[in-house]
Backbone as JSON, one array per atom type, in Angstrom:
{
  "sequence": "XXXXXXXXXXXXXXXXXXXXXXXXXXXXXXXXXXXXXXXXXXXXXXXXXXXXXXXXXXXXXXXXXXXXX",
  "N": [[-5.62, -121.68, 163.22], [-2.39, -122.37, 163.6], [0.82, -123.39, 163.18], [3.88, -125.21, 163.27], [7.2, -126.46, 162.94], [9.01, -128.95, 165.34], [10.84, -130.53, 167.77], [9.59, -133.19, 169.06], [9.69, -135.45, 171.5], [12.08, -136.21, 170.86], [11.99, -136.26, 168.11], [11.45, -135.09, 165.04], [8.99, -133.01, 164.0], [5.16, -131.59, 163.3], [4.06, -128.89, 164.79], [1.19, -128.49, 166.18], [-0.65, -125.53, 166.95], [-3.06, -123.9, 168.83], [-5.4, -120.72, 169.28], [-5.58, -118.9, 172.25], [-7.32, -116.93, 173.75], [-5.51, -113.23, 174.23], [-2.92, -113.46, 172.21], [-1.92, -115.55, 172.92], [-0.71, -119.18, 172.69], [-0.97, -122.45, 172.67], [-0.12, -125.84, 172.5], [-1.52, -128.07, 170.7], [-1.64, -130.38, 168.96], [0.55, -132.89, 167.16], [1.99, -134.46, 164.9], [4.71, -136.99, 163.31], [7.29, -135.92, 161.02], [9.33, -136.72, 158.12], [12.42, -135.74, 157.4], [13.09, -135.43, 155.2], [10.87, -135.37, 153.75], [10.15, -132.53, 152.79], [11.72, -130.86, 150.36], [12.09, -128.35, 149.51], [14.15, -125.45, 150.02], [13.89, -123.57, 151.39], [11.51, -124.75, 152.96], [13.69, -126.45, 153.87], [15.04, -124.53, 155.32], [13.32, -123.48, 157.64], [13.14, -125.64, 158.72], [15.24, -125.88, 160.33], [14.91, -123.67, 161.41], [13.12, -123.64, 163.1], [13.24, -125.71, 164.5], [15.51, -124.78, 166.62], [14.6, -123.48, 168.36], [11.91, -124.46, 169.55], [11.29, -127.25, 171.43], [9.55, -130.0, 172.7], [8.12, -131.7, 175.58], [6.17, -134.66, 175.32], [3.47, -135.88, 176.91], [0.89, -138.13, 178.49], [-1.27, -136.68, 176.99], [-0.38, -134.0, 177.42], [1.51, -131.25, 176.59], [4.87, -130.34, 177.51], [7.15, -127.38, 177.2], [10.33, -127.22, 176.45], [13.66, -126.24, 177.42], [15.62, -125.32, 174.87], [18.08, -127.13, 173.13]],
  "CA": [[-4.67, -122.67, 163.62], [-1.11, -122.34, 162.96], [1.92, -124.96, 163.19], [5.37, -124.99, 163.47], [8.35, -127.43, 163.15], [9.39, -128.91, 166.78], [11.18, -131.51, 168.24], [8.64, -133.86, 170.05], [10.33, -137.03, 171.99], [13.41, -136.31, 170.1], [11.94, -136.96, 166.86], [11.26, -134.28, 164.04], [7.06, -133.3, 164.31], [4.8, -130.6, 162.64], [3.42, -129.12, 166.29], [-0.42, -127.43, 165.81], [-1.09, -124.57, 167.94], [-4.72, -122.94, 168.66], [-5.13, -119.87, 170.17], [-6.62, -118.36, 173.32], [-6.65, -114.85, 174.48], [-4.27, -112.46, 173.61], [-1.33, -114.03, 171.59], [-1.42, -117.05, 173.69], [-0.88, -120.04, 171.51], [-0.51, -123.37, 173.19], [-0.19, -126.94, 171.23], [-2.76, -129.29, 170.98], [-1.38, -132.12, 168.18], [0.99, -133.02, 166.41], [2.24, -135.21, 163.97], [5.89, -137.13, 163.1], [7.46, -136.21, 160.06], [10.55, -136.71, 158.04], [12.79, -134.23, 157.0], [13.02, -135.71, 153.38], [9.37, -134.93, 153.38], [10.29, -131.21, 152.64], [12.38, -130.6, 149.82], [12.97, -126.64, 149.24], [15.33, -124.57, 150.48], [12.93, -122.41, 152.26], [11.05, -125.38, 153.68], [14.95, -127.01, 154.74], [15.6, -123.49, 156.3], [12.63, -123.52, 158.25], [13.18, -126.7, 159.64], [16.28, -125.72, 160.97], [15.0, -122.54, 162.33], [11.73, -124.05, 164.17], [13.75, -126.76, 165.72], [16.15, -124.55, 167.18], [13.71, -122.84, 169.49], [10.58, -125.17, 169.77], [11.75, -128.64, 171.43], [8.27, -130.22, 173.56], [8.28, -133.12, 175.85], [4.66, -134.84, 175.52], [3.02, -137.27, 178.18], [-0.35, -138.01, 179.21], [-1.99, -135.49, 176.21], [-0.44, -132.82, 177.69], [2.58, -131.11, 176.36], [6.01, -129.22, 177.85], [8.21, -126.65, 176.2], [11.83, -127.92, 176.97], [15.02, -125.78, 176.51], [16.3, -126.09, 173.35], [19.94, -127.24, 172.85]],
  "C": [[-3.33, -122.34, 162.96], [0.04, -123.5, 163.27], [3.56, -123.95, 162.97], [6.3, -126.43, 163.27], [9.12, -127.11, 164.61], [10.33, -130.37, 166.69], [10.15, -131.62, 169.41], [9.12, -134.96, 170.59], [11.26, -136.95, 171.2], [12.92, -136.76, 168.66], [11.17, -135.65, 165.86], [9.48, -133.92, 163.92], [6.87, -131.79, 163.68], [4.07, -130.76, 164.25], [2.14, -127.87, 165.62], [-0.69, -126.59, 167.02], [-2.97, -124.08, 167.57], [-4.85, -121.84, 169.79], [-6.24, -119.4, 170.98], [-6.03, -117.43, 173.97], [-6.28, -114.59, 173.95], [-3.16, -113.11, 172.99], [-0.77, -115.06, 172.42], [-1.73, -118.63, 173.2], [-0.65, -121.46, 172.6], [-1.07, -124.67, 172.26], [-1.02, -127.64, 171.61], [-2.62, -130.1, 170.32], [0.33, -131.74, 167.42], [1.47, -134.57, 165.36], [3.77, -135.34, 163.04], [6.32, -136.72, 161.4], [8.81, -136.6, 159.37], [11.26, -135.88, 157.3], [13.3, -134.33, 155.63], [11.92, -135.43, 152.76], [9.42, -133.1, 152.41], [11.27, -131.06, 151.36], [13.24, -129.28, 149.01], [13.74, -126.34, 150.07], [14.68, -123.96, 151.39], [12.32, -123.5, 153.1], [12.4, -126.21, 154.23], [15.16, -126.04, 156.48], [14.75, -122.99, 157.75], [12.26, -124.54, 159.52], [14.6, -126.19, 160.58], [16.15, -124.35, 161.37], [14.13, -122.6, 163.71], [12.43, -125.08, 165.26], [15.05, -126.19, 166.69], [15.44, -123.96, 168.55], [12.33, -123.7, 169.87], [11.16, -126.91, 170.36], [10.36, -129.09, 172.74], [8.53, -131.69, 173.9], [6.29, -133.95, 175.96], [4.3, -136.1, 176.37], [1.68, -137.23, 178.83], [-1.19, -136.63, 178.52], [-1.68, -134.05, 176.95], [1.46, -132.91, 176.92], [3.58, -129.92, 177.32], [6.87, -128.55, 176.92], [9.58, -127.19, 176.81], [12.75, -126.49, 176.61], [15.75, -126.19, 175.6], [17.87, -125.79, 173.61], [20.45, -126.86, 172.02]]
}
């Protein structure tokens, strides 16, 4: 299992991936967090690298990748 920092419904989320096949990861949970939760430098910089490329719209247990802004 691996994870990532996303934007989920516009709101800051740790997104859980599980994988199938070849290098094909798709999300199956996640969970809101807040970005005071984190307090290093490395875990700041991370947030602000995951949420530039990862933004998911979720509805009906299924999720979309969105274009990130």
């Amino acid at each position: 299992m691996t994870w990532c920092f996303g934007i989920v419904r516009g709101r800051l989320a740790e997104v859980y991936f599980e994988s199938r096949g070849e290098g094909e990861k798709l999300p199956f949970a996640h969970c809101y967090v807040s970005k005071k939760e984190y307090k290093t430098k490395q875990e700041q910089r991370w947030i602000v690298e995951d949420t530039k490329r990862t933004w998911f719209s979720f509805h009906s247990k299924r999720y979309r990748l969105l274009p990130s802004n």
